[in-house]
Structures are given as C-alpha cells and as structure tokens.
C-alpha positions in Angstrom: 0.2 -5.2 7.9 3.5 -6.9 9.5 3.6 -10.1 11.6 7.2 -11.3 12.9 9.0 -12.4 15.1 12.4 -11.6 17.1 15.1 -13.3 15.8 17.7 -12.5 17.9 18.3 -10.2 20.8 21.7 -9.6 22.8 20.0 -7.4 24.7 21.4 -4.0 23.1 20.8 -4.5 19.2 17.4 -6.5 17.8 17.1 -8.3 14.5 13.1 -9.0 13.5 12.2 -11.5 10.7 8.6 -10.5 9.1 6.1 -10.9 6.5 4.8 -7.2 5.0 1.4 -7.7 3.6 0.1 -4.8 1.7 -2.9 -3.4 -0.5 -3.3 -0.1 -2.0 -6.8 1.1 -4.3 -7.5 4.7 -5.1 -10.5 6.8 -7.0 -8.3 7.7 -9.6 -7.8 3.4 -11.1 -4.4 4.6 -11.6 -2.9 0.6 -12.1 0.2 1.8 -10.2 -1.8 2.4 -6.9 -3.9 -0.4 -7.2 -1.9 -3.3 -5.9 -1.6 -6.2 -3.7 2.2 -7.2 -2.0 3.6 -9.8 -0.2 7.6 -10.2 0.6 9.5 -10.7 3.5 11.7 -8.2 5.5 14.3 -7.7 8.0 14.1 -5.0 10.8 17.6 -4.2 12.5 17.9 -1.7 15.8 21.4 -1.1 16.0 20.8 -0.1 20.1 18.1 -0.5 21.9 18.9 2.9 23.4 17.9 4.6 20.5 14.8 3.9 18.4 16.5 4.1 15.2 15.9 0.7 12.8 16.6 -0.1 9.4 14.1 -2.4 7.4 15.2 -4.2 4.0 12.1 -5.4 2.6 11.6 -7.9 -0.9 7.6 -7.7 -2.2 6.5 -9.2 -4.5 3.6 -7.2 -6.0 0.3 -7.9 -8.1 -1.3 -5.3 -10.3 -5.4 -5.5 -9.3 -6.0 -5.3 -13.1 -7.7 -1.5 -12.5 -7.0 0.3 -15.7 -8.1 4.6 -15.5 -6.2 7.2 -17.8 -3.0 4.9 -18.3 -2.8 1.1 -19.3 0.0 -0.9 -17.3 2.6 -1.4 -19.8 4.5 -3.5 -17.1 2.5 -6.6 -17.1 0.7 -8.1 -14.1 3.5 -8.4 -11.3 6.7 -6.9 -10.0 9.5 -7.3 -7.7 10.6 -4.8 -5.6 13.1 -4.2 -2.9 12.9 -1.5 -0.6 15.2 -0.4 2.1 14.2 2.2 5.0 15.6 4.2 8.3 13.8 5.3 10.8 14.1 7.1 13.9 11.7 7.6 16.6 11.7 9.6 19.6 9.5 11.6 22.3 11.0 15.6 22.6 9.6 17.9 25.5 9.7 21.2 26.3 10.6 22.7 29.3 7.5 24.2 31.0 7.2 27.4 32.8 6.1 26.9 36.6 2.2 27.7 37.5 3.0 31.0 38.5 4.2 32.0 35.0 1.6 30.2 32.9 -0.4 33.6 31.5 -3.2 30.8 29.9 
C-alpha cells in the first residue's frame, strides 16, 4: 500500500512524496518473508510524456517473529533502501481489415 501526494508538478516532470506500507507471510515461516515495513519514498517522472518513474524508497522493516527451517540471525528489524525504474506503456498491433480476418 502507498498513499502520497504530488509535490510538485511543472507540468512535464512530476515529483510524488509517499509512505510505502508493506506486509509479507508465507507457508514456508521462512523469517525473511514474514515482515512488516514502513519507510518513506520519492517517485520522480522525468516527462509526463513517457510513463517512465523512478522510486527511491527507505523501509524500515520488522521481522513477525515466525521462525520455520532457519532462525533469523539478524535480530528483529532492518533498514533498507531500495531504488526502482519503471516503464509503462500500451503497444498495439496493426489489425488486418474484416475482409482478411480468417477467425
């Protein structure tokens, strides 16, 4: 989960300000998937021409205390920054006219 807001706009390039807010649990009580984060982030779109962003994102994570085949030998909470591009876009194809179509 992400809630933000829009920090500034010029009108071509967009800089977000958010709160990630994140929770993982698996079958397997491996320690290292069973977590709970919180951080704050940053969301940059260089041109709002092109859906490409880049997030930089500090969490702040909290081992659920789950313990399977592996004991954490980390103790109960990390730090963690993560960075991330991403690009976004909707591709066609050209059709063939009615006529053509053999389906």
């Amino acid at each position: 989960m992400r809630g933000g807001v829009k920090a500034w706009d010029n009108g071509s390039s967009q800089l977000s300000v958010y709160a990630p807010l994140n929770a993982f649990k698996d079958t397997n009580r491996d320690f290292f998937n069973n977590v709970v984060e919180i951080g704050a982030g940053l969301e940059l779109q260089p041109s709002t021409k092109v859906n490409l962003k880049i997030r930089a994102e500090y969490l702040r994570g909290t081992y659920m205390g789950i313990t399977g085949r592996d004991a954490n030998p980390y103790g109960p909470h990390y730090d963690d920054v993560r960075v991330t591009l991403s690009y976004s876009g909707h591709f066609t194809g050209q059709s063939a006219p009615e006529e053509e179509r053999t389906w």
